[in-house]
Backbone bond lengths (Angstrom), bond angles and torsions (degrees), N, CA, C in turn:
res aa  C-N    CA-C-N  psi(-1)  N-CA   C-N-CA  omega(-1)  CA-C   N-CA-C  phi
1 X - - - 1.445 - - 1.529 111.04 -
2 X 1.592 116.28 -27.25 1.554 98.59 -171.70 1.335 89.23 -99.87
3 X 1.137 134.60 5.99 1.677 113.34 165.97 1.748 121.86 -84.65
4 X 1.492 95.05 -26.88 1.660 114.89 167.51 1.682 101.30 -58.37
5 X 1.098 118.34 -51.41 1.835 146.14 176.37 1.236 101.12 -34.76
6 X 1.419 125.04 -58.81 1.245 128.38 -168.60 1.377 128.14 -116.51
7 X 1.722 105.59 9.75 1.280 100.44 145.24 1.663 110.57 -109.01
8 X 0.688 134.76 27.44 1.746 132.93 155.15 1.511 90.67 -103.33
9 X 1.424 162.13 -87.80 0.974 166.11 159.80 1.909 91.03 10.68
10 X 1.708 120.52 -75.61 1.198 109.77 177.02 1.667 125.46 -51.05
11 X 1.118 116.97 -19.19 1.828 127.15 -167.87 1.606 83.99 -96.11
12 X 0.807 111.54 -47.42 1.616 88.14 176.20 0.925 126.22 -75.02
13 X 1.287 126.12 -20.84 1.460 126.18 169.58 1.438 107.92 -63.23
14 X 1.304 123.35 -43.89 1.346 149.76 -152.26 1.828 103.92 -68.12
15 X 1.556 93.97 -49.54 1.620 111.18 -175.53 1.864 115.19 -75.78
16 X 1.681 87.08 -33.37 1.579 97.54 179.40 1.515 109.00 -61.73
17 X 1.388 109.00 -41.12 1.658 128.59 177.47 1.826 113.55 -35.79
18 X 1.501 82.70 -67.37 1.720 129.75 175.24 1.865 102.55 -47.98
19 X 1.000 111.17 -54.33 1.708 135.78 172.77 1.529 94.72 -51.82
20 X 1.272 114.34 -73.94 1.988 106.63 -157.31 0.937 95.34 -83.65
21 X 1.599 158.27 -27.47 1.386 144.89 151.37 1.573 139.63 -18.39
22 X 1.871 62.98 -50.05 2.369 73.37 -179.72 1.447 89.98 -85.58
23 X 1.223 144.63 -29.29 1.435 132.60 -143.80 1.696 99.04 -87.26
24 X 1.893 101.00 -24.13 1.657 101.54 159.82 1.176 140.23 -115.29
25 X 1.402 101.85 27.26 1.128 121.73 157.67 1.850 150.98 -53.35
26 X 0.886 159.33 -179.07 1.681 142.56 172.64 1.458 97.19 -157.38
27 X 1.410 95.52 152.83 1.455 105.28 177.62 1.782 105.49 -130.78
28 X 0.887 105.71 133.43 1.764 98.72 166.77 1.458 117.49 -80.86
29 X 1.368 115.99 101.04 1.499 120.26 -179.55 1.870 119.07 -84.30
30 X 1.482 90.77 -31.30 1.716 88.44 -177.39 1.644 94.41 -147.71
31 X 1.465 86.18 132.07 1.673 108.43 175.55 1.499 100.15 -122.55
32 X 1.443 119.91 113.06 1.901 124.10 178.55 1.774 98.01 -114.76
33 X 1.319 105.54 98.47 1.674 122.11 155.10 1.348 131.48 -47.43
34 X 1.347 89.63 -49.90 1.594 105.72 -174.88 1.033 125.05 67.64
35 X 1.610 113.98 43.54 1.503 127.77 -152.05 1.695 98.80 -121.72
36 X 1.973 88.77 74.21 2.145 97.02 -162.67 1.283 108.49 55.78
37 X 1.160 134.42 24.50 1.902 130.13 173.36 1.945 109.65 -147.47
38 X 1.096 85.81 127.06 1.453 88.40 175.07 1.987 106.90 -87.00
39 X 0.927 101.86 -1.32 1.998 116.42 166.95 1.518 87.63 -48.91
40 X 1.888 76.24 166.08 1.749 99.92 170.91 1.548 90.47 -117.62
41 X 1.639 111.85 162.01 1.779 105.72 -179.30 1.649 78.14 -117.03
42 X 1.187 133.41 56.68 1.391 147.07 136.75 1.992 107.90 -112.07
43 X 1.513 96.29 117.54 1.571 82.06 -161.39 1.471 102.56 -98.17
44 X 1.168 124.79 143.89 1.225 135.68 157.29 2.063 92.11 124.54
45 X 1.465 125.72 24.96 1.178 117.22 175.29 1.610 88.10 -120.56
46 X 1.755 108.20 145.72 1.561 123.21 -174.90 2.111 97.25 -61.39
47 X 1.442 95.20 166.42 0.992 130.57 -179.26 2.413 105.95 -49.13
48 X 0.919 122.60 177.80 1.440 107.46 153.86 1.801 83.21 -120.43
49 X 1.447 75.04 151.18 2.200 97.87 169.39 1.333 116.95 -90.31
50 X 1.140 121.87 123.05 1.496 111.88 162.85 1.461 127.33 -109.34
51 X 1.580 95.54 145.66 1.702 116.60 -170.20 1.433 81.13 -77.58
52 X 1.314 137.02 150.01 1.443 158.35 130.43 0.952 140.00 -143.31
53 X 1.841 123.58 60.00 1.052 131.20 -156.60 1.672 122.55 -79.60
54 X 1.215 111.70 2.20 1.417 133.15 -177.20 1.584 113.12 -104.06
55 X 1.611 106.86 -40.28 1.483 130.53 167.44 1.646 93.16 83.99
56 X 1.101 98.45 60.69 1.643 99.61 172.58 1.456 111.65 -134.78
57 X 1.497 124.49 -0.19 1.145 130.69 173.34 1.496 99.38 -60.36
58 X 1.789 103.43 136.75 1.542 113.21 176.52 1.354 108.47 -138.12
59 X 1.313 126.67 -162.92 1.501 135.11 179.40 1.305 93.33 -147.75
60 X 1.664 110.54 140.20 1.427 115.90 -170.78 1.290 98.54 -163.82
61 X 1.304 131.20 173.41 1.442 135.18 153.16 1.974 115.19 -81.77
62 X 1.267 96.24 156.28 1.761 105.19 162.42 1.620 96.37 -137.21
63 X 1.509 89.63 -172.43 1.599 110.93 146.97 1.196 121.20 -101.82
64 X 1.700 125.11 117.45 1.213 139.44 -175.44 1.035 105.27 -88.09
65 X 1.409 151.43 113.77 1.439 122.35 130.38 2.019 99.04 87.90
66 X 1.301 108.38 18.11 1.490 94.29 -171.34 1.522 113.32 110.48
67 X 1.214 113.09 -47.07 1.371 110.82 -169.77 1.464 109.70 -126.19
68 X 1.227 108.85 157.02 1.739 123.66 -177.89 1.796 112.39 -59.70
69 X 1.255 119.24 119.18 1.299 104.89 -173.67 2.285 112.01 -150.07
70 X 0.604 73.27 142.49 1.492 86.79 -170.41 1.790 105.63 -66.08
71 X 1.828 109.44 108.88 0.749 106.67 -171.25 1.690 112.04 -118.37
72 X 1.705 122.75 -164.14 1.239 121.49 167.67 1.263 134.18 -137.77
73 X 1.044 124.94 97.26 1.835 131.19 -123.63 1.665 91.23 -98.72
74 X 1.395 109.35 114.02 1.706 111.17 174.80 1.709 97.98 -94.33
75 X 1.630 112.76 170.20 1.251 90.11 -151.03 2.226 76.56 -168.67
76 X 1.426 107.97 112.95 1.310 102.28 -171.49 1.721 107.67 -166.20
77 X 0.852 106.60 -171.89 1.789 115.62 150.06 1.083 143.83 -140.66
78 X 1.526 149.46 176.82 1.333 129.99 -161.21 1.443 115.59 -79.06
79 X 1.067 109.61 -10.10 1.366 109.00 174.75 1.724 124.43 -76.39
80 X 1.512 99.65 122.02 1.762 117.24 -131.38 1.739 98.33 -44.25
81 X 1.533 109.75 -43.54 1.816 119.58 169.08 0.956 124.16 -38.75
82 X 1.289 112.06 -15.06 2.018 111.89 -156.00 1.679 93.16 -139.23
83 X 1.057 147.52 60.18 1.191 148.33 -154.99 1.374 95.61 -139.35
84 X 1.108 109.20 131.66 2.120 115.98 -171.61 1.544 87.10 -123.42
85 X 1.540 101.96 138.24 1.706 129.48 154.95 1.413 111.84 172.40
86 X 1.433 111.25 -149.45 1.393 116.40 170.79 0.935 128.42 -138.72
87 X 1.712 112.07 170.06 1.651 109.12 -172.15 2.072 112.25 -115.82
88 X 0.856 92.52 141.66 1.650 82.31 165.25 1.582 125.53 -157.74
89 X 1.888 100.03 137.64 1.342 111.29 -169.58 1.727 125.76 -56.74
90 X 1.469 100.74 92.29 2.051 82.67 -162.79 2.027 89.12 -73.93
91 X 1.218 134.91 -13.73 1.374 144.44 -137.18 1.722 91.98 -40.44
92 X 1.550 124.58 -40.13 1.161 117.58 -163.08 1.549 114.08 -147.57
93 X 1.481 111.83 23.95 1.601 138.15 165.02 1.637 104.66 -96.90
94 X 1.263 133.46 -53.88 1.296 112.27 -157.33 1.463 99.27 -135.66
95 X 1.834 120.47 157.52 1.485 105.22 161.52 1.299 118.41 -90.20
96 X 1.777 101.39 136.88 1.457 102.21 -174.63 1.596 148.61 -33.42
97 X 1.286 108.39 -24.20 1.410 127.76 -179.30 1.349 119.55 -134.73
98 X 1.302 107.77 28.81 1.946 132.04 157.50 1.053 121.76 -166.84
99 X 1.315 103.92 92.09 1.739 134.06 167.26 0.840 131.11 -130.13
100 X 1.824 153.65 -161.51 0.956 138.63 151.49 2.152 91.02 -160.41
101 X 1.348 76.61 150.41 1.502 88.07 177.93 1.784 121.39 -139.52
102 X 1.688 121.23 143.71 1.150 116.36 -159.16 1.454 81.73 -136.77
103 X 1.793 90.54 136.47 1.880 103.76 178.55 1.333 96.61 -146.45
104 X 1.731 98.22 124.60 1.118 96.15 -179.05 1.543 117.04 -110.89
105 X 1.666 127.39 121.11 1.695 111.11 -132.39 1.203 85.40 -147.75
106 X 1.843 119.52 164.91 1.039 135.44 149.83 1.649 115.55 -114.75
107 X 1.261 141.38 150.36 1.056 132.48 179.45 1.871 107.56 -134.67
108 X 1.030 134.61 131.96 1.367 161.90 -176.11 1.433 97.64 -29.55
109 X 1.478 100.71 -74.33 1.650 135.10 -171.12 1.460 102.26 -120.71
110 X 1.784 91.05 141.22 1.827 97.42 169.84 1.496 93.12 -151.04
111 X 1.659 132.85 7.00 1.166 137.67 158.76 1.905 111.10 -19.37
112 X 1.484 105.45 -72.72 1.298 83.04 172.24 1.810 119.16 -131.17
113 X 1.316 117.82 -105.74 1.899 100.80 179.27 1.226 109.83 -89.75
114 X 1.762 115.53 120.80 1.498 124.16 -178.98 1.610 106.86 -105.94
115 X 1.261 131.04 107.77 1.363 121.06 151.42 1.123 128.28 -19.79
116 X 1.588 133.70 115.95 1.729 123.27 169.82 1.250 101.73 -122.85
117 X 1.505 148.35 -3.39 1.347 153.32 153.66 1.513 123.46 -177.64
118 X 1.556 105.17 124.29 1.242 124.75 -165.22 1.852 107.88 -107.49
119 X 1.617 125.23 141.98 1.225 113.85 -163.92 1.341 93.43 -137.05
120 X 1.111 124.45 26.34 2.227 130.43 -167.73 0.979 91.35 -128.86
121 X 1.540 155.02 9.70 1.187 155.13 179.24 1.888 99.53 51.30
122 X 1.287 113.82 69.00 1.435 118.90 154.64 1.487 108.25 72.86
123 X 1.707 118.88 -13.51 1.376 129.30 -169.62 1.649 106.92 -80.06
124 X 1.175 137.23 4.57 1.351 129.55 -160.51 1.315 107.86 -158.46
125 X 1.071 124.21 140.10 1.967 122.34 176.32 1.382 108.79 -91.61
126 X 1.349 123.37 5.49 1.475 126.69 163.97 1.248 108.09 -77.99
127 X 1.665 109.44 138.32 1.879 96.38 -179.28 1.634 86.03 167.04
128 X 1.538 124.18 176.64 1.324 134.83 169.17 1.779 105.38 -84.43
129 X 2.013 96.31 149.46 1.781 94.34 -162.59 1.531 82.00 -157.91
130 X 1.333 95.18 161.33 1.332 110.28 138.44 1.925 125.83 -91.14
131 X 1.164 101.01 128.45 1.727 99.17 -175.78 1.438 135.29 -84.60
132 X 1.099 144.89 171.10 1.272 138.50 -175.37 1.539 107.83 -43.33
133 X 1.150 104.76 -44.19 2.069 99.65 -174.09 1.653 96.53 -99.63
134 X 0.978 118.14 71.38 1.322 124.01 162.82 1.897 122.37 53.84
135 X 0.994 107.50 21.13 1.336 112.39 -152.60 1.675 125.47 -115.54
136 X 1.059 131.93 128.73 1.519 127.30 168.35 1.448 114.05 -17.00
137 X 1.465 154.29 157.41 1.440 134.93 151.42 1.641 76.85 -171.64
138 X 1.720 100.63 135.55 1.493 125.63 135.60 1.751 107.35 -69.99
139 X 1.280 103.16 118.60 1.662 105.77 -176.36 1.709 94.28 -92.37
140 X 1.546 128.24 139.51 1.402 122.26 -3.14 1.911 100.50 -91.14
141 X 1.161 128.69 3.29 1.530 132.31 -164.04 1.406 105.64 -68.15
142 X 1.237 105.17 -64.21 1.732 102.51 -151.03 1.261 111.10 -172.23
143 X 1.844 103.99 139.45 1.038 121.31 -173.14 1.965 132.44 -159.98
144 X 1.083 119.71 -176.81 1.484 113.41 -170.03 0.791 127.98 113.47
145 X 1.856 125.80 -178.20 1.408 137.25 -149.41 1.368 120.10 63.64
146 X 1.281 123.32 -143.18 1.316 133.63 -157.81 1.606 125.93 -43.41
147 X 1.099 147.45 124.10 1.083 130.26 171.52 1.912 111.68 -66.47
148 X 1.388 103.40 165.71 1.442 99.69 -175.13 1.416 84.02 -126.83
149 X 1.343 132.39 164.02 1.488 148.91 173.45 2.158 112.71 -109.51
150 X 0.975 119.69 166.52 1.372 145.32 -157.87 1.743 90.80 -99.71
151 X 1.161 102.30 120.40 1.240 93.31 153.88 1.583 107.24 85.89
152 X 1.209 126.95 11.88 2.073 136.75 -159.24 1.295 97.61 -146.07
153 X 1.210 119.57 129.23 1.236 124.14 158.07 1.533 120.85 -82.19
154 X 1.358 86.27 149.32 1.917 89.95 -168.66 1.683 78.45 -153.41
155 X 1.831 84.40 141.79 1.248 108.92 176.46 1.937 106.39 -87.26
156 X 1.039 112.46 131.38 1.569 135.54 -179.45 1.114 117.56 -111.02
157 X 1.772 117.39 108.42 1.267 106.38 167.63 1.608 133.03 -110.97
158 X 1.139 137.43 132.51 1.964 110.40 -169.96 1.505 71.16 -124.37
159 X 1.577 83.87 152.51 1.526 128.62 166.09 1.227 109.58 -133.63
160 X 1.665 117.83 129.42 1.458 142.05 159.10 1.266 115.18 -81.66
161 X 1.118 148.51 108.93 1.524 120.84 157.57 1.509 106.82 -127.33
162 X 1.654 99.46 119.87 1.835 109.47 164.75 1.178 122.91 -4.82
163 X 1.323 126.11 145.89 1.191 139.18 162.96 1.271 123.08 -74.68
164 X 0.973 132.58 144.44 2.018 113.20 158.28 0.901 123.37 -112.53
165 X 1.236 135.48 149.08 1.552 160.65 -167.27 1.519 97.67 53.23
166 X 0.996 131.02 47.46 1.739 123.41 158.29 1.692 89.51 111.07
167 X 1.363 143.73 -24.04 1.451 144.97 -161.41 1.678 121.21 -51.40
168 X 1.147 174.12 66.93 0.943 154.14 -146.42 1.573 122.15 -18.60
169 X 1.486 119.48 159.44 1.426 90.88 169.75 1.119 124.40 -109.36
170 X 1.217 127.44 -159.64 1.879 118.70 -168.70 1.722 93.87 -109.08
171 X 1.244 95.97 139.36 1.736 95.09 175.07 1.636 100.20 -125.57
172 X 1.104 126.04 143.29 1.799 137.68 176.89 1.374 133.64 -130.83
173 X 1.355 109.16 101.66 1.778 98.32 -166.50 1.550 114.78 -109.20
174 X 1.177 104.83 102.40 1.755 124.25 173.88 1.556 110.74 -67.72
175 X 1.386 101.46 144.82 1.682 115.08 -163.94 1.992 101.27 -129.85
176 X 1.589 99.07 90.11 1.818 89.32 177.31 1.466 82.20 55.01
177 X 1.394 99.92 91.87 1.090 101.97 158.55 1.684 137.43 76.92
178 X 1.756 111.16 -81.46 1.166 137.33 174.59 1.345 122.61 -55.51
179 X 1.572 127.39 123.83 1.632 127.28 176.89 2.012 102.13 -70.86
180 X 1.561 95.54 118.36 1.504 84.40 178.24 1.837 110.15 -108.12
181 X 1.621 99.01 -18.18 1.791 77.86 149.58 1.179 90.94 -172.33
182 X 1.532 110.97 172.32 1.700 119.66 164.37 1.599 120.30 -124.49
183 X 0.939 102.93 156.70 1.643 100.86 -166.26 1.468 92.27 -143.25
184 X 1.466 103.08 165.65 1.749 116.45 -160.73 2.163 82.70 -130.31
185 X 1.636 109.40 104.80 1.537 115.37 -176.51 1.466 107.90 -155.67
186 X 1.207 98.19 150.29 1.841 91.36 158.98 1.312 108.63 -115.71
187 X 1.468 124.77 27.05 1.322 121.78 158.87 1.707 137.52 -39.21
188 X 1.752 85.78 -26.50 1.680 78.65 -172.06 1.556 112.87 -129.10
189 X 1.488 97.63 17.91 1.548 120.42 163.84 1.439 111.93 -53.02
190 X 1.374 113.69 113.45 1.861 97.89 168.07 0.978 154.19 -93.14
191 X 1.377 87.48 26.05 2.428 134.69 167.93 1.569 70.74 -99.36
192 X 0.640 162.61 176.22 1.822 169.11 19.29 1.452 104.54 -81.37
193 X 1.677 116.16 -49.96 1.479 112.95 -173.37 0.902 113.66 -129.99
194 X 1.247 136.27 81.22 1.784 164.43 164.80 1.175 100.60 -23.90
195 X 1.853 117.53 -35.59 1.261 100.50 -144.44 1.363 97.35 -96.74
196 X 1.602 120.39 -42.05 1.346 133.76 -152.76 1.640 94.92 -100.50
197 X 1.415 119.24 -9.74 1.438 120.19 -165.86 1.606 89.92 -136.84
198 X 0.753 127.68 103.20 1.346 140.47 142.92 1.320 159.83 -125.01
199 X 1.611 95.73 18.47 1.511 109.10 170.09 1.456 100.79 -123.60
200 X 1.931 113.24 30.53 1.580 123.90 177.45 1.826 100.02 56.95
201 X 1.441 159.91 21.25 1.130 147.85 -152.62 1.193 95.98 -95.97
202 X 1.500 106.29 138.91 1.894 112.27 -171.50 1.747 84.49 -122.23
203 X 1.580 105.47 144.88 1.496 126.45 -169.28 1.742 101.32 -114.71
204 X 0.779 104.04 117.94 1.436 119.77 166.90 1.516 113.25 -86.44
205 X 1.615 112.19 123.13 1.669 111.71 167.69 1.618 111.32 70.30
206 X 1.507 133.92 -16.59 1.326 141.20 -150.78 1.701 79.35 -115.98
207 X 1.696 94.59 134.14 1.517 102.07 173.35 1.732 79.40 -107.09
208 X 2.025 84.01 177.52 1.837 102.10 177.07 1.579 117.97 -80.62
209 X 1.292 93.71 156.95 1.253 108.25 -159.71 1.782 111.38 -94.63
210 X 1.290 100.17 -16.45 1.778 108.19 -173.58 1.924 89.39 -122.22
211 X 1.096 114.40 -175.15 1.397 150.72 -175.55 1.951 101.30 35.68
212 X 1.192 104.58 -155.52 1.720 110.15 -165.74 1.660 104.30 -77.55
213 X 1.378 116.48 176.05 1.391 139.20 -179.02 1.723 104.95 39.79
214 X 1.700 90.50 67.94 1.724 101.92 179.18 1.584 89.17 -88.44
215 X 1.793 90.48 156.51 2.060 87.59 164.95 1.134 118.20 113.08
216 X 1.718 110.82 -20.88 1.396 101.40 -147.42 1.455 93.95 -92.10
217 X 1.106 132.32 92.66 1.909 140.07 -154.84 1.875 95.89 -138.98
218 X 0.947 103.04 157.06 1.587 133.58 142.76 1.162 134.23 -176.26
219 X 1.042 104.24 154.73 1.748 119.45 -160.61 1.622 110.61 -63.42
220 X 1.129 144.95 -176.77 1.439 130.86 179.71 1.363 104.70 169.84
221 X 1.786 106.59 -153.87 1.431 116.65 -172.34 1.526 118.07 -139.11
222 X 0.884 162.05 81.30 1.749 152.69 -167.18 1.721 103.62 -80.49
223 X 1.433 88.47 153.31 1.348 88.51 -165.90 1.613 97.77 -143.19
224 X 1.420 112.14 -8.94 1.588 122.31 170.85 1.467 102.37 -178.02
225 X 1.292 108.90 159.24 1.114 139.69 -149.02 2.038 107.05 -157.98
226 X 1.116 100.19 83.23 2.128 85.05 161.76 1.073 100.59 -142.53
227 X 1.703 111.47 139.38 1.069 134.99 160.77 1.589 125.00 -106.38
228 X 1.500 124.87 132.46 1.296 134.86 169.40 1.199 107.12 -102.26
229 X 1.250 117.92 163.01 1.319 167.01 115.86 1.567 121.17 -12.42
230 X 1.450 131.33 12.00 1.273 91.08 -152.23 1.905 70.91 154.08
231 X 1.347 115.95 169.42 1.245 130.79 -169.11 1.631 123.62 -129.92
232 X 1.539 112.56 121.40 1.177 115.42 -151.25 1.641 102.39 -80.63
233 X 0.978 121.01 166.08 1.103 121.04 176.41 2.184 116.29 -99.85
234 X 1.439 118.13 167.50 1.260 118.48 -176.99 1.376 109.48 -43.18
235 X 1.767 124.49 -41.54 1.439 132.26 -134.69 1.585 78.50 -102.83
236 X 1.358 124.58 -52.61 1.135 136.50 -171.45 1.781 109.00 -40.76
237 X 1.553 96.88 -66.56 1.641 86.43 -178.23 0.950 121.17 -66.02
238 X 1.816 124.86 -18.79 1.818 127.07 163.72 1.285 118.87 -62.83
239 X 1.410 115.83 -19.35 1.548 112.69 152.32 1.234 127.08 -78.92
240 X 1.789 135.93 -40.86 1.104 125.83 148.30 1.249 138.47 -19.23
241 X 1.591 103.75 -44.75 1.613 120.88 -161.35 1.633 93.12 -89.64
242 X 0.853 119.56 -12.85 1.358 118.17 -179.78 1.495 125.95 -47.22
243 X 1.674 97.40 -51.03 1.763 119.68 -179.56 1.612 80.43 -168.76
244 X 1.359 98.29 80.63 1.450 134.98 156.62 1.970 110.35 -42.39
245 X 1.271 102.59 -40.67 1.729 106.25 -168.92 1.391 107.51 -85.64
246 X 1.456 123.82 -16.27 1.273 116.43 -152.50 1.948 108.97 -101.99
247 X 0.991 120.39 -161.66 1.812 115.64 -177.78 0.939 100.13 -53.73
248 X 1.413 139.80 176.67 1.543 150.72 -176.40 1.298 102.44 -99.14
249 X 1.504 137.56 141.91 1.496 135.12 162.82 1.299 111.98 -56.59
250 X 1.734 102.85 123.93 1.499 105.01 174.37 1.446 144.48 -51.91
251 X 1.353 114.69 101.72 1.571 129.21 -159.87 1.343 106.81 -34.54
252 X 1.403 138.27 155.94 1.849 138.50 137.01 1.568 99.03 -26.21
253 X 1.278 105.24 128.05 1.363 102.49 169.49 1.777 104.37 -111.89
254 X 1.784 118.49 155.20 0.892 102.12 139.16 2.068 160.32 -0.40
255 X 1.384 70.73 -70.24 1.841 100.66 -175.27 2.051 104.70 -73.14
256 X 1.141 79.36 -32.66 1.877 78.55 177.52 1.644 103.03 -91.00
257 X 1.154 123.88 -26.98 1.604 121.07 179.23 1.856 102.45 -77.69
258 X 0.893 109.91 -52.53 2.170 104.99 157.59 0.986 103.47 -53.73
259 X 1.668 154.09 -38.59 1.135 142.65 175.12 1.574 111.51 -51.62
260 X 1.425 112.64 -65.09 1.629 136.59 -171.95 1.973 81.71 -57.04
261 X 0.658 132.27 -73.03 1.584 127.09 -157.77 1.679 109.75 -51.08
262 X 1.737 110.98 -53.12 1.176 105.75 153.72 1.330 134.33 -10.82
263 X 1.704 88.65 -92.10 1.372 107.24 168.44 1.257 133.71 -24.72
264 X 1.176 116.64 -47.54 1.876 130.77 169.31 1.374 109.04 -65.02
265 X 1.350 132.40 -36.56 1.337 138.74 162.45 1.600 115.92 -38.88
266 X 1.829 91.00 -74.88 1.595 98.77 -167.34 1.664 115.54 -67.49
267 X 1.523 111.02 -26.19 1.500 110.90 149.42 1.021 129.78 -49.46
268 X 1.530 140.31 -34.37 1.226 123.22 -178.36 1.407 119.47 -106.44
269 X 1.206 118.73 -6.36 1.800 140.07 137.22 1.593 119.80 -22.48
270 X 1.498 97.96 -62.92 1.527 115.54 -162.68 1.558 90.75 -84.63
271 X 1.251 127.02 -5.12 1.672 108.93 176.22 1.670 92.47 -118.54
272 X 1.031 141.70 3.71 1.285 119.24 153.11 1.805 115.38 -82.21
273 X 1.174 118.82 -15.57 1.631 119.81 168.41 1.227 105.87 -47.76
């Protein structure tokens, strides 16, 4: 009986293992190239939408990051009607309040507050920006470090991660690389506004369209776009940032976390013989 004891005692340990693994785990659901396609070459994630109220949005090449790369040039003004970017359906790609997302962008103007992703559907001036001094900021929470420049692409990363037991969650936006701050919000949760957001749609580059600090837009360039599932870790986005343009590093999978649980099994098997 206590050998029966302690291998269910080990499988549970094994599964519990197996359990907090996947729960911190990420998946890459949508990868957007922009290579003439507003598609993801992650298949089974929706299309991205584009704002083009001027009809001047195009697809072109730049220089990314060093190298020649196929980009998607939004093209508008601050005036809230005429505002160029994109939209995309997270409704049944990601969970709302643990994800993380990497954009890799140039923007025109960063003089003063530029929209870089909005999750209230355009209804609220709270959202991720660049700030008056050049800088990352969750508007109104938190912000700083690095300046960013006009006209340069810089790789951008935000991370959401859940709260527990009712807590807000922590959101973190890395610049090339570097964490330039973290803040404790549910600002950029896309359960936050049920009311005004309810098909979860996250806005790229598009400021809001109702309440104060309308405008704050500029026109620019994207050059990548991936979204997960799930929340990357510090080391993780220093591998991203590495060669920022290329496939995404292969997530924790499932199938290897049943592997690891296994494994702990048939190890402690072969030493009770």
């Amino acid at each position: 009986m206590k050998t029966t004891s302690k291998v269910l005692s080990v499988a549970s340990i094994g599964f519990a293992l197996t359990a907090s693994l996947a729960a911190n785990a990420q998946t890459l659901v949508g990868d957007y190239e922009f290579n003439n396609t507003l598609s993801s070459s992650v298949s089974g994630a929706p299309d991205l939408i584009a704002t083009d109220p001027l009809g001047q949005n195009n697809f072109g090449t730049a220089t990314v990051l060093g190298s020649t790369h196929s980009v998607y040039n939004f093209v508008g003004n601050t005036t809230p009607s005429q505002q160029a970017g994109l939209t995309l359906d997270t409704s049944s790609l990601i969970t709302p309040n643990n994800y993380s997302v990497q954009l890799v962008a140039s923007l025109d103007n960063v003089d003063t507050w530029r929209r870089l992703i909005d999750t209230q559907n355009r209804a609220s001036d709270n959202g991720f920006y660049y700030n008056p001094s050049h800088q990352l900021e969750v508007f109104p929470i938190a912000g700083g470090g690095t300046q960013v420049l006009a006209n340069t692409f810089e790789d951008v990363v935000l991370t959401v991660t859940a709260g527990v037991g009712g807590n807000p969650s922590t959101v973190k936006g890395y610049l090339n690389d570097d964490l330039e701050f973290t803040a404790t919000t549910d600002v950029m949760n896309l359960n936050f506004d049920t009311t005004d957001n309810p098909g979860a749609l996250m806005n790229f580059f598009l400021d809001n369209l109702v309440g104060g600090g309308q405008g704050e837009y500029s026109s620019g360039s994207v050059a990548e776009i991936k979204v997960y599932d799930g929340v990357l870790s510090d080391q993780q986005v220093a591998d991203l940032d590495a060669n920022p343009l290329s496939p995404a590093p292969e997530a924790t999978s499932t199938v290897f976390l049943l592997s690891l649980a296994t494994g702990v099994l048939l190890g402690f098997n072969r030493k009770q013989k």
